[in-house]
N, C-alpha and C positions, 0 to 999 in steps of 0.2 A: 485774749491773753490774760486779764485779771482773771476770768471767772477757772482757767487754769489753775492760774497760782492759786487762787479762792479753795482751790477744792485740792489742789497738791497740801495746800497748808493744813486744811482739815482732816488731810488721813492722816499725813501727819503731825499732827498735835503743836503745829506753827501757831504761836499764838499772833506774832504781828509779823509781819513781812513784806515788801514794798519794793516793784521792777527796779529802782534806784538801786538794790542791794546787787543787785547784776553786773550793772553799771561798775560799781564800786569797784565789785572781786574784779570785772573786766580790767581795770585801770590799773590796781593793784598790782595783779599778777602778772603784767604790762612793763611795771614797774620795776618791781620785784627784778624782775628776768632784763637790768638794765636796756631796756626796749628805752630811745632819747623820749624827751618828752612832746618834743614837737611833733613827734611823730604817733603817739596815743591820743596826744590832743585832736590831731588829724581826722585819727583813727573816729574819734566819740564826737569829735564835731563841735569842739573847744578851744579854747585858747591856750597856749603854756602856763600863761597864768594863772588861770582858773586850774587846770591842773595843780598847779602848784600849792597854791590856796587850800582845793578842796580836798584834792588824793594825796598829793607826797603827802609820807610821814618816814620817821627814819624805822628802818628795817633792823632788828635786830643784829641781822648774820651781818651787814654790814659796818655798825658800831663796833662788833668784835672786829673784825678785817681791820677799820682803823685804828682802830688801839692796837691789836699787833704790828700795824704796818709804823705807828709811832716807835713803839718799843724797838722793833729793828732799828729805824733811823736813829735811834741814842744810843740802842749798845752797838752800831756801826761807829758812829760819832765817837765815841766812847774810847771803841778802841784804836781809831785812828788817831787819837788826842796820845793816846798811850804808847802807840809804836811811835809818835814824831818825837815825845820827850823822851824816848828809850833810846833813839837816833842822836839827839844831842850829847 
């Protein structure tokens, strides 16, 4: 398997690269694709922990998700606040 990757990396112009990088995208993408994590752990033969520690990190498309899904629940809040003092 190395002397693969040895010689993938050499055509093309990979200067460092390391099976672990596999590993990684594997978990990532795993991730990413809300896959639980007990169940990647499983998958790679890890603990959630260790998952936790070494692969979560936060995801972009998600940080936006949650900032929108905030801004919903205030201008929901917002305007139920407004229609109850309009009701008084």
């Amino acid at each position: 398997m190395k002397r693969i990757i040895d010689l993938i990396c050499e055509r093309e112009k990979i200067t460092h690269f390391t099976p672990h990088y596999l590993r990684h995208t594997f978990v990532t993408i795993q991730l990413s694709n809300n896959i639980p994590i007990s169940t990647v752990a499983a998958l790679v033969g890890d603990t959630p922990e260790t998952i936790y520690k070494v692969y979560a990190h936060s995801f972009a498309k998600d940080e936006v998700h949650a900032s929108n899904l905030m801004d919903e629940i205030i201008n929901l809040s917002s305007f139920e606040e407004s229609k109850e003092i309009k009701k008084r």
